[in-house]
C-alpha positions in Angstrom: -21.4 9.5 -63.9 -23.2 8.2 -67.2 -23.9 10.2 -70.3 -26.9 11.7 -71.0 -26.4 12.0 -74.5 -25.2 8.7 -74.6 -28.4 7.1 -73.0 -30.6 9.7 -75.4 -28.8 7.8 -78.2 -29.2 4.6 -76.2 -33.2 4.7 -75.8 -34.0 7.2 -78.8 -31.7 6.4 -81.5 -31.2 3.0 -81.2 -33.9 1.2 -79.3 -36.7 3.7 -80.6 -38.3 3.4 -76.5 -40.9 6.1 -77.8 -42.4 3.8 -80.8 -44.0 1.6 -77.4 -46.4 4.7 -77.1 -48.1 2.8 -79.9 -48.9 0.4 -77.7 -52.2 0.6 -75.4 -50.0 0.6 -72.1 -48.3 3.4 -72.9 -50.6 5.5 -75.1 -51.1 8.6 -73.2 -46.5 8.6 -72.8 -44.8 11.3 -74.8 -41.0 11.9 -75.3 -41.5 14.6 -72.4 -42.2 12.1 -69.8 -39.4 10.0 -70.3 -36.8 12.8 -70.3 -39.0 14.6 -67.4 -37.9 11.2 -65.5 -34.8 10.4 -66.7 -33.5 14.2 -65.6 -34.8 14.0 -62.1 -33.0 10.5 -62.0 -29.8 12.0 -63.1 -30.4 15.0 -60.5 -30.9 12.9 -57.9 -27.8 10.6 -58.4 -25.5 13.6 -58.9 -26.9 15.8 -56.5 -27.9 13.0 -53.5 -26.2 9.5 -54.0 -22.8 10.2 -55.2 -22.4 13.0 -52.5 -23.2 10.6 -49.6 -21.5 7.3 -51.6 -18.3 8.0 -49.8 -19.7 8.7 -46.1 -21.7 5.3 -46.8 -18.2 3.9 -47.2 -16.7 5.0 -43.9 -19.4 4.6 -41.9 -20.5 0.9 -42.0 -23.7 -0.8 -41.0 -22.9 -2.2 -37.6 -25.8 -4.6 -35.2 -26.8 -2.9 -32.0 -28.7 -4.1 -29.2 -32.0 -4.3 -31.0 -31.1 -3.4 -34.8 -29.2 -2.7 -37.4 -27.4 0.5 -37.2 -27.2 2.7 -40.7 -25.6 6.2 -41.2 -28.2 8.9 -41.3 -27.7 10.0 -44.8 -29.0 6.6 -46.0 -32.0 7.7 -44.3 -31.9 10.8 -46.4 -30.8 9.0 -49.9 -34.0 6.7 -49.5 -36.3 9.7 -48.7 -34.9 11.7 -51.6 -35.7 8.6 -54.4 -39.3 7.7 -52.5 -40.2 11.3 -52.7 -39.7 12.0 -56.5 -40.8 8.3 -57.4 -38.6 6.6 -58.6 -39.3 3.4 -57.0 -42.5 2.5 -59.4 -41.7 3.7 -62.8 -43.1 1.2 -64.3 -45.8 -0.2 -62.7 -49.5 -0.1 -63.3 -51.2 4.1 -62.7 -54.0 2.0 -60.7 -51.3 0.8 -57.8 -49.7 4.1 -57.7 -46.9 3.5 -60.5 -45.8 5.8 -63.4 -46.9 2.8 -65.7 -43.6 3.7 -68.3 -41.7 1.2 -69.7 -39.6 -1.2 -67.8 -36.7 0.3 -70.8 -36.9 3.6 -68.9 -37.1 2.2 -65.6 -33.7 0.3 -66.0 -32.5 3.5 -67.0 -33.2 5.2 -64.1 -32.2 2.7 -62.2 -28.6 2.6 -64.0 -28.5 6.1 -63.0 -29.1 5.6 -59.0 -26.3 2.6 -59.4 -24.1 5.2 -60.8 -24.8 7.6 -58.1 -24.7 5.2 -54.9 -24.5 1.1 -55.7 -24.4 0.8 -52.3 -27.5 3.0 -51.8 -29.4 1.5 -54.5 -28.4 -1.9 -53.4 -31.8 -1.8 -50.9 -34.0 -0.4 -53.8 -33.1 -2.8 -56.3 -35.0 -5.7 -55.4 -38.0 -4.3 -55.1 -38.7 -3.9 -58.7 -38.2 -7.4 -59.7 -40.2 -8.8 -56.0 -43.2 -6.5 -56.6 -43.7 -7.8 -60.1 -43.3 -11.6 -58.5 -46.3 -10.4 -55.8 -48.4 -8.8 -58.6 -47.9 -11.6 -61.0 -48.3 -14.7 -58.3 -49.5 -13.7 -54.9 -53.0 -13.6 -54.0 -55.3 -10.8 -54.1 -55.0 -10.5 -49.7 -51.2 -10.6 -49.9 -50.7 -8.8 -52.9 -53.1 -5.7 -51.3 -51.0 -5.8 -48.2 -47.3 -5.4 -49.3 -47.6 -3.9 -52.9 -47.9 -0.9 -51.5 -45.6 -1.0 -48.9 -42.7 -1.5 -51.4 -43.9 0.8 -54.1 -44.0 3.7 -51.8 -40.5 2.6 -50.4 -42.3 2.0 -47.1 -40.7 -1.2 -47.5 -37.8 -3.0 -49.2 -37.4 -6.1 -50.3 -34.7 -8.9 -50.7 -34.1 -12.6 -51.9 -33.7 -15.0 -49.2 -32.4 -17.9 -50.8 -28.4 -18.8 -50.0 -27.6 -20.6 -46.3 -24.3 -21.6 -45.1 -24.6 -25.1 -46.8 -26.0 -24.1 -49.6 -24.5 -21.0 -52.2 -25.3 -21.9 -55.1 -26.5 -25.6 -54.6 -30.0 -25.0 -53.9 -30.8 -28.7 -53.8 -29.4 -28.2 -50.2 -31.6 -25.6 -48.8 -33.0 -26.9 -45.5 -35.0 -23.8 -44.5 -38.4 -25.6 -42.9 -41.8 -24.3 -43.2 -44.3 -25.5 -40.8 -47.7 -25.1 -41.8 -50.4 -23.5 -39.4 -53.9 -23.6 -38.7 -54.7 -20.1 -40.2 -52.9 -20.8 -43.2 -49.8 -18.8 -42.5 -47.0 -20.9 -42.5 -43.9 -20.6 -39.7 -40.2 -20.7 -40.9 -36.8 -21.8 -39.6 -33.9 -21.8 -40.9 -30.9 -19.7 -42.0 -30.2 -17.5 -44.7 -26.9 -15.6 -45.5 -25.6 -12.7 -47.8 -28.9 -11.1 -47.7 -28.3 -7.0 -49.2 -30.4 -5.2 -47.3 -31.5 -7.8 -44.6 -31.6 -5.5 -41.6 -31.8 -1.8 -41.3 -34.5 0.7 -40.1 -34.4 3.3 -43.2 -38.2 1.8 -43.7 -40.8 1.0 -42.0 -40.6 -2.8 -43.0 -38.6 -5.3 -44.9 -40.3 -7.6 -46.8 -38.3 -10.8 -47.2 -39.3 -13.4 -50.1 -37.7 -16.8 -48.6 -37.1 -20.3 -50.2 -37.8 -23.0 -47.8 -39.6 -26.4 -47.7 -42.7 -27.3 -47.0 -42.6 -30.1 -43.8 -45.1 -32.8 -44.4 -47.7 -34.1 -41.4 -44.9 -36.3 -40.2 -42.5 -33.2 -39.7 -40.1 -35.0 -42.6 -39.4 -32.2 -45.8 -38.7 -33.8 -49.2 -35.0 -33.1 -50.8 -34.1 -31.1 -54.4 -35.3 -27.9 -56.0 -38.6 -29.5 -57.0 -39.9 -28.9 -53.2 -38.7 -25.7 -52.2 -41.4 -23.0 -52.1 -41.5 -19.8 -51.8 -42.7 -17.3 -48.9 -43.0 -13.5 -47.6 -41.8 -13.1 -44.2 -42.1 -9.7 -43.2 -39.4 -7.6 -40.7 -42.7 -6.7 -39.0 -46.3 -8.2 -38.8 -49.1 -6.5 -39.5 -50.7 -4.4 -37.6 -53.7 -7.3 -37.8 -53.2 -10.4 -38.1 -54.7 -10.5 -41.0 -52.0 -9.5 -44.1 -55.0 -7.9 -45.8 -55.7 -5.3 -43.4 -51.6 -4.9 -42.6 -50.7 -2.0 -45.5 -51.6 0.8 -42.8 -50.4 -0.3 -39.5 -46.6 -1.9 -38.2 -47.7 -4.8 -35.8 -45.4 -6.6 -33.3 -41.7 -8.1 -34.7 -41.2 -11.3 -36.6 -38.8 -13.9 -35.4 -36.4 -12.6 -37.8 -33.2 -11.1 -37.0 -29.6 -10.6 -38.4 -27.1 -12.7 -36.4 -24.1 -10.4 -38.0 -23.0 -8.4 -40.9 -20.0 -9.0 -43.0 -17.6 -7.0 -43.5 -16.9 -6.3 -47.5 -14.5 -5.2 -49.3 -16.7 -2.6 -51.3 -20.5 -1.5 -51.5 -19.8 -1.0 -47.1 -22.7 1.0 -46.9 -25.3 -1.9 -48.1 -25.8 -4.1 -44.9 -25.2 -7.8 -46.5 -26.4 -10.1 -43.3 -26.9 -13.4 -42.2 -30.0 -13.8 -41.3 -31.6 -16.2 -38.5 -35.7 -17.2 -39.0 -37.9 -19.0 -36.0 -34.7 -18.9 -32.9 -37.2 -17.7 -31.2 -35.4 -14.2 -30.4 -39.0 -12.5 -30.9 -42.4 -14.5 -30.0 -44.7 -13.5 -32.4 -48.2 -14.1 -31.1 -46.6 -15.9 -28.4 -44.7 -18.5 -30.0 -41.2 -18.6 -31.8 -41.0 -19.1 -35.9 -41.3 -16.8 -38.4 -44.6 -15.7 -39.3 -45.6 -16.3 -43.5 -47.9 -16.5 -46.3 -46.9 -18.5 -49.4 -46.3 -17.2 -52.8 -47.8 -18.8 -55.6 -48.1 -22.6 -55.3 -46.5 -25.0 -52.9 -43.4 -26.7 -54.4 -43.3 -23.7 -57.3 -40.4 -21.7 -55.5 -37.5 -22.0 -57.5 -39.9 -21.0 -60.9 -40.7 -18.1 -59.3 -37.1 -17.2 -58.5 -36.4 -18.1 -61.9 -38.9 -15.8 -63.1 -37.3 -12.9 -61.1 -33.7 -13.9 -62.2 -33.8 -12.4 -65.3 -34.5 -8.8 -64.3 -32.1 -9.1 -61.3 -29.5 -10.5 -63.4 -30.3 -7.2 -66.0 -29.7 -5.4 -62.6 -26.5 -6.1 -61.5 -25.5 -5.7 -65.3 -26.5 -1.9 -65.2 -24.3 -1.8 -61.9 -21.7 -2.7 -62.8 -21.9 -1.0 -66.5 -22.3 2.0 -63.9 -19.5 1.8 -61.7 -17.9 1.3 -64.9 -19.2 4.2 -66.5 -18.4 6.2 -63.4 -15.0 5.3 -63.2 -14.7 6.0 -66.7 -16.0 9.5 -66.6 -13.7 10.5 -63.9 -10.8 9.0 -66.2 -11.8 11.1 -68.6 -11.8 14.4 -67.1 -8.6 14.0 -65.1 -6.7 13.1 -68.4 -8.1 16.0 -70.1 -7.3 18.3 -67.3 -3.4 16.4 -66.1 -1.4 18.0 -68.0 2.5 16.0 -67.8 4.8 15.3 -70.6 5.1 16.2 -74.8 4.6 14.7 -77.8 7.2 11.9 -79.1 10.0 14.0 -80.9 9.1 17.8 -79.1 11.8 19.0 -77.5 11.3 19.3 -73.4 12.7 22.5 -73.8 10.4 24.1 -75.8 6.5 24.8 -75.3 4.5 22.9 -72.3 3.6 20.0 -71.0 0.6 18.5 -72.3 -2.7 17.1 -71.5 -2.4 13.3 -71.0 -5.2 12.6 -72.9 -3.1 13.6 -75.8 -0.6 10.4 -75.0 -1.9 7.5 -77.7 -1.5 4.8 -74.4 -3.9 7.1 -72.1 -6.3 6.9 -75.2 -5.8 3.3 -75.4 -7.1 2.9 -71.7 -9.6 5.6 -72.3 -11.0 3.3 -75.3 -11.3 0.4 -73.6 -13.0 1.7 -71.0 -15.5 3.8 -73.1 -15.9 0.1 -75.2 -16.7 -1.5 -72.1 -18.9 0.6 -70.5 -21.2 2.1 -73.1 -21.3 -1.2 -74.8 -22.5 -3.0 -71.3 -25.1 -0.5 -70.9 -26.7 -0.5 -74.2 -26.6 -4.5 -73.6 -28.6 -4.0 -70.1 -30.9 -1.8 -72.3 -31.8 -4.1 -74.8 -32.5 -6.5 -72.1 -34.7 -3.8 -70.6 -36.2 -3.3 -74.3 -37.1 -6.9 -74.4 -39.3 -7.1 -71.3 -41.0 -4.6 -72.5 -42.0 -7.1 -75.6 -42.2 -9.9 -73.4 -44.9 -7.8 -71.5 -46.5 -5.4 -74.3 -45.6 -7.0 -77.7 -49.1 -7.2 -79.9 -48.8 -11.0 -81.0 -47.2 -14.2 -78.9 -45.0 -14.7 -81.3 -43.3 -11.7 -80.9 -43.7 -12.1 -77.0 -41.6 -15.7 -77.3 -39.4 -14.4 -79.3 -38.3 -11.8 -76.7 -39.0 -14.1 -74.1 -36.2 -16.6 -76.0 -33.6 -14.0 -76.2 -34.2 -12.3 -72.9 -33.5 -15.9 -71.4 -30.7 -16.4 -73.2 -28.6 -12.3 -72.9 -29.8 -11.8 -69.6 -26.9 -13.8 -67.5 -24.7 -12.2 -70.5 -25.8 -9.2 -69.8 -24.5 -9.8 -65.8 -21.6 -11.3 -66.4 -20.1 -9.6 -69.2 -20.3 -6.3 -67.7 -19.5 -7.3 -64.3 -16.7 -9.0 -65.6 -15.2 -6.3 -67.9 -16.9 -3.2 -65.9 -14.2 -4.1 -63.2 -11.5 -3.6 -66.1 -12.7 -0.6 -67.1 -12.7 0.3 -63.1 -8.9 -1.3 -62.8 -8.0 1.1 -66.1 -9.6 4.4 -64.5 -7.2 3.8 -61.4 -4.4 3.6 -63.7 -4.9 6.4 -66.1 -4.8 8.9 -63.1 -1.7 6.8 -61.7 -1.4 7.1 -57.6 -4.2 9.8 -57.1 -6.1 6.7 -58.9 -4.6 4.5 -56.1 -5.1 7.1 -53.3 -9.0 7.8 -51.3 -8.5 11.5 -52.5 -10.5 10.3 -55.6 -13.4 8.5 -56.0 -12.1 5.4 -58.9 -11.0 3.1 -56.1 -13.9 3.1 -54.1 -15.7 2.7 -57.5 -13.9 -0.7 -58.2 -14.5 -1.8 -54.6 -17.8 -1.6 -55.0 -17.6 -3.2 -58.6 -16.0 -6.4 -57.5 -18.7 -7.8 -55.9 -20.7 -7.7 -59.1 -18.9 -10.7 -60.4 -20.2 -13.3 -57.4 -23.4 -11.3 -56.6 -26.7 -12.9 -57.9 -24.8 -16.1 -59.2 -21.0 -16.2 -59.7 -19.3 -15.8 -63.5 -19.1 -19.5 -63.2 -22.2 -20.2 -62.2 -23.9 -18.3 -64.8 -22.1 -19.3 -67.0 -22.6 -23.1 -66.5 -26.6 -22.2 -66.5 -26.2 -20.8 -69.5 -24.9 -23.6 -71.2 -26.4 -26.2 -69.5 -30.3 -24.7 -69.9 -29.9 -22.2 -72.9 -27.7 -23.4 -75.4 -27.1 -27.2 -74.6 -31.1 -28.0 -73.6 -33.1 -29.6 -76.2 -34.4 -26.3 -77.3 -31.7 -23.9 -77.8 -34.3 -21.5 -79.4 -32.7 -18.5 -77.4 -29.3 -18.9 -79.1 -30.9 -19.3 -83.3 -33.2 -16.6 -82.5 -29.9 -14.5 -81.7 -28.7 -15.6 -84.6 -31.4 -14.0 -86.7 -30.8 -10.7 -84.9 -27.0 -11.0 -85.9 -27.8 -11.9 -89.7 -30.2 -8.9 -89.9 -27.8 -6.6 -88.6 -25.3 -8.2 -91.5 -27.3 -7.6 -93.9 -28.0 -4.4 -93.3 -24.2 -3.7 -92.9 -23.6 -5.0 -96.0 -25.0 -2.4 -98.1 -22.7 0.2 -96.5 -19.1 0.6 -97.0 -16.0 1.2 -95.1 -15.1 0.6 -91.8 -18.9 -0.5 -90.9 -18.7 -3.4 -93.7 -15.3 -4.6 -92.0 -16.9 -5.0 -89.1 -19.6 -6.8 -90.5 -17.2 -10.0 -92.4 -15.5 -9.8 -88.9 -18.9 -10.5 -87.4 -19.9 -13.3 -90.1 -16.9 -15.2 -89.2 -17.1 -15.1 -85.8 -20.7 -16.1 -86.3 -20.0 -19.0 -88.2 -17.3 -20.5 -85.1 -19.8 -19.9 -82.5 -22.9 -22.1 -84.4 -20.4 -24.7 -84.9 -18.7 -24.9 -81.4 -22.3 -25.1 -80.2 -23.1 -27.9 -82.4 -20.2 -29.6 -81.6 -21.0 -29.8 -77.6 -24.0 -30.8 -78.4 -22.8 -33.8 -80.0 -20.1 -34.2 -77.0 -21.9 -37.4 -74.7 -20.2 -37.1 -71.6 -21.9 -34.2 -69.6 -18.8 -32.8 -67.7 -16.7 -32.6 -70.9 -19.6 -30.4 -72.6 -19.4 -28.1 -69.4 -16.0 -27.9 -68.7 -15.2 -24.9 -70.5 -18.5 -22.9 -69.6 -16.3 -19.5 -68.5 -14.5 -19.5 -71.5 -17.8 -19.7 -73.7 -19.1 -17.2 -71.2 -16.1 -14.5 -71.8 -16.2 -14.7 -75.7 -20.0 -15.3 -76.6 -20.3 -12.2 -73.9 -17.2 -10.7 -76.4 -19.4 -11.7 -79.9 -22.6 -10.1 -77.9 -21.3 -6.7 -77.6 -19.4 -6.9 -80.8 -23.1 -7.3 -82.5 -23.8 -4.1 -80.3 -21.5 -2.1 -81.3 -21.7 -2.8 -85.0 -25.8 -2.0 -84.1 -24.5 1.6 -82.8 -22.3 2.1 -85.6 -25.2 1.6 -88.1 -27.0 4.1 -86.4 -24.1 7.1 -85.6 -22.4 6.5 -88.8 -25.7 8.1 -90.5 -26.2 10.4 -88.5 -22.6 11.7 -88.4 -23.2 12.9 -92.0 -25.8 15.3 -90.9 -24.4 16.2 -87.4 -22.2 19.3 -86.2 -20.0 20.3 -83.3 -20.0 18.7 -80.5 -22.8 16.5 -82.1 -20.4 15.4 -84.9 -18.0 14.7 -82.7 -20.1 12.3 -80.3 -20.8 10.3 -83.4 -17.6 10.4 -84.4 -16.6 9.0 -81.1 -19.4 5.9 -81.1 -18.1 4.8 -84.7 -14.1 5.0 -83.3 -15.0 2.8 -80.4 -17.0 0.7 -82.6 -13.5 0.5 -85.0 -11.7 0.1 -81.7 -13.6 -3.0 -79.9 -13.3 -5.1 -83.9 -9.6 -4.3 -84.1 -8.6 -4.9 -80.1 -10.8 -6.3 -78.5 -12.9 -9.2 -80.6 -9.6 -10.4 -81.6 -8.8 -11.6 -77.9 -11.2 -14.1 -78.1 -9.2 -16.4 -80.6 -7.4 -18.4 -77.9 -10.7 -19.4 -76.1 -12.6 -20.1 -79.5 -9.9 -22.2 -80.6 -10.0 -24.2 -77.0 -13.6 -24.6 -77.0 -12.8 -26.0 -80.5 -10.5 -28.3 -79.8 -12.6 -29.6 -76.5 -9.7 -28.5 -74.3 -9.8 -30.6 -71.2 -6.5 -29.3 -69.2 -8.6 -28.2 -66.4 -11.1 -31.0 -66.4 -8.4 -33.6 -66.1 -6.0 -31.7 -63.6 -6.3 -34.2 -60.8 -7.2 -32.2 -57.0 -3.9 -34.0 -55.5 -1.7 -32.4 -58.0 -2.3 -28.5 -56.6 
């Protein structure tokens, strides 16, 4: 599971979460509520979600008759984190929220993750759709659902891929038919929706991308049409979404046409979903029954709005599977005890712990590098809505607003992308138990794999990053990133030792970063500037959690001075992985800097007939 000291360091060391009870939001907050929160989240994940992870496993989702079958102790997983509250954290007292920051949310919600992804897999939406509703629906629509999905009466998902269309949203062809009332009537198909059938609620509430069909029943092409709508499992019980937030009325024409069967996270029901077939009539007449969201044509800002926290999401998964994996590592080496030091005789004394062997420290490191240094980036994201939401000027606000843009698809990929090494690292340090179902580190990376093509693909995030963030015509995200890193220098350089290392390291690296960016800026020819988008992604995600960890080795290396026992020794242990990632790991991204450099086109140019 995670660390709670590590995440006290985290959010009270490092990102100082209780100097926001300065702010007018959070003014009546104390430390006490925050830790009052975080322990019942860490209760629940131990105690509820990681017993029932691996029954969630075996027993998979499976379509009946009417539904979409679940195993009971979802059932009791969902009641357990609706009854403590841990589905509003931070939303507004006056809609029945907690109202604390979004920085402590994320860490509660890193905690459920860590406890069940699978589990938390239906909860997770909800946050980032009930800010959408608050933010963009009106008043009638907003009254109706809000509450539903903020007393986990109801989930929500993102209904955006079809069979035609993955990640090429420009072919969406979803119709919605407008009707006399307003409502609007969908058909269409949607596919790999988490969560898109069960019966653990009492309604789903799905946020679809579809078009708008004009009087002449044509719909206009590209992302510039699609809207966006809520399209409930279950009407209202009036027809009236206003009056619906009490009452379950007749069944949409939704339904899930099958489940897929995955490799990991079994226990989350990922569907493909059929709107309008007319499998249910309601009031009398096939089509999916919906209310628009926001303005017409505005769908994809609105899903661009959400992406950002989603994206921070399935970064804290899979810095959590990670982190579990990790943990479970790390007590099995200390208690395996097989083989001697180099030079002891086998004759004499006993075997020892494993953890003493310098390799099983080398996996150990890596792991503890990758995962603690994914979370605390997911954190900072968190830590920056927060400013984007509660920061006193708009300057500040853009500023966060810049970098959130700009780390949040980091923040996804990089840890979903290294979290599975630190998964593939906890198999091997316990050997075959690792490989075996009598632990829990292989189910751990099965679930963890799908991190990497959830919620856009490595590739795909990492083309959007370089084709909106860094290679737009403002690329304010990446200089104001820059300042953070030459703060952080400079304050580095007035120490000495290993933290002042790490700080040239970071200068250099700085340097070959500004200038490969200015150099595909200069580049004409739009697939040669984007050819090498995964590579950029890998190491700027690299240089990222480099600046992160020299960020937590400013603030343990002080506080080692002053610390004993087992606190010395935790401090100790932030600084040596610090030491650890600038020796090992920033080193490995040489070979892609110098391609990205040298405007390395193998790939580009490999012809499709020559495979």
């Amino acid at each position: 599971m995670l660390s709670r000291r590590d995440l006290d360091f985290l959010l009270h060391e490092w990102l100082d979460v209780q100097s926001l009870c300065d702010r007018a939001r959070f003014a009546s907050l104390r430390r006490d509520h925050f830790d009052a929160v975080l322990a019942q989240a860490s209760q629940l994940a131990r105690g509820c979600l990681a017993p029932a992870n691996r029954q969630l496993d075996e027993q998979e989702p499976r379509l009946t008759a009417e539904d979409v079958w679940t195993p009971p102790v979802l059932s009791e997983v969902m009641a357990a984190v609706r009854d403590a509250g841990l589905l509003a954290v931070s939303q507004d007292r006056a809609l029945g929220g907690m109202q604390l920051p979004v920085l402590i949310e994320k860490a509660v919600t890193a905690w459920l993750f860590a406890g069940s992804a699978a589990a938390t897999a239906y909860l997770y939406p909800s946050q980032a759709g009930s800010r959408l509703l608050q933010r963009h629906a009106g008043r009638a629509l907003a009254s109706a659902w809000l509450p539903l999905l903020l007393k986990g009466r109801a989930t929500c998902t993102f209904c955006i891929s079809e069979p035609q269309a993955g990640s090429s949203l420009s072919d969406i062809r979803t119709r919605a038919v407008r009707q006399p009332d307003g409502s609007f009537r969908l058909y269409g198909n949607k596919m790999w929706i988490v969560g898109g059938d069960h019966a653990v609620t009492d309604n789903i509430v799905h946020l679809v991308l579809a078009r708008i069909e004009d009087d002449s029943g044509d719909i206009m092409p590209g992302v510039e049409s699609l809207s966006l709508f809520l399209a409930p499992k279950y009407l209202p019980a009036d027809t009236n979404p206003a009056e619906g937030a009490a009452g379950r009325g007749e069944r949409n024409d939704i339904v899930a046409a099958g489940i897929y069967p995955q490799m990991g996270q079994r226990g989350a029901t990922s569907c493909l979903l059929s709107f309008g077939e007319g499998n249910h009539l309601p009031q009398g007449q096939a089509g999916a029954v919906a209310w628009l969201v926001g303005e017409e044509n505005a769908g994809m800002a609105l899903v661009n709005e959400a992406a950002p926290e989603i994206q921070i999401d399935i970064g804290l998964s899979a810095a959590a599977l990670g982190y579990a994996g990790y943990s479970h590592a790390l007590d099995y080496a200390r208690e395996r005890h097989q083989g001697r030091f180099p030079g002891m005789n086998s004759q004499v004394g006993g075997q020892i712990p494993i953890i003493e062997h310098a390799d099983i420290k080398r996996m150990l490191l890596i792991q503890k590098s990758y995962v603690e240094g994914g979370l605390a980036l997911g954190l900072w994201c968190a830590r920056l809505m927060d400013e984007v939401d509660t920061a006193e000027t708009s300057t500040e606000r853009a500023r966060a607003r810049d970098l959130l843009l700009l780390l949040s698809p980091v923040a996804k990929s990089w840890s979903a992308h290294n979290g599975l090494i630190a998964n593939s690292l906890a198999i091997q340090v316990l050997g075959c138990y690792g490989y075996t179902r009598d632990y829990p580190v292989e189910q751990l990376y099965r679930d963890n794999r799908l991190n990497t093509i959830l919620e856009g693909t490595h590739g795909i995030l990492a083309l959007e990053l370089m084709r909106d963030r860094l290679l737009a015509d403002d690329f304010m995200g990446f200089q104001r990133f820059a300042h953070e890193v030459e703060q952080t220098l400079g304050r580095a350089a007035a120490r000495c030792g290993d933290v002042r290392h790490m700080a040239v390291q970071l200068q250099k690296y700085a340097e070959r970063f500004g200038w490969v960016i200015n150099r595909m800026r200069q580049e004409p020819e739009a697939g040669r500037r984007l050819a090498n988008a995964s590579l950029f992604m890998e190491a700027f995600g690299h240089y990222v959690i480099a600046w992160i960890w020299l960020e937590q080795a400013l603030v343990a290396e002080v506080a080692y001075l002053s610390a004993y026992g087992s606190e010395r020794n935790f401090y100790a242990g932030k600084c040596q992985a610090a030491r650890f990632f600038y020796q090992h790991e920033l080193p490995r991204i040489e070979p892609q800097l110098t391609q990205l450099e040298q405007m390395e086109m193998c790939a580009l140019e490999m012809q499709s007939a020559w495979f």
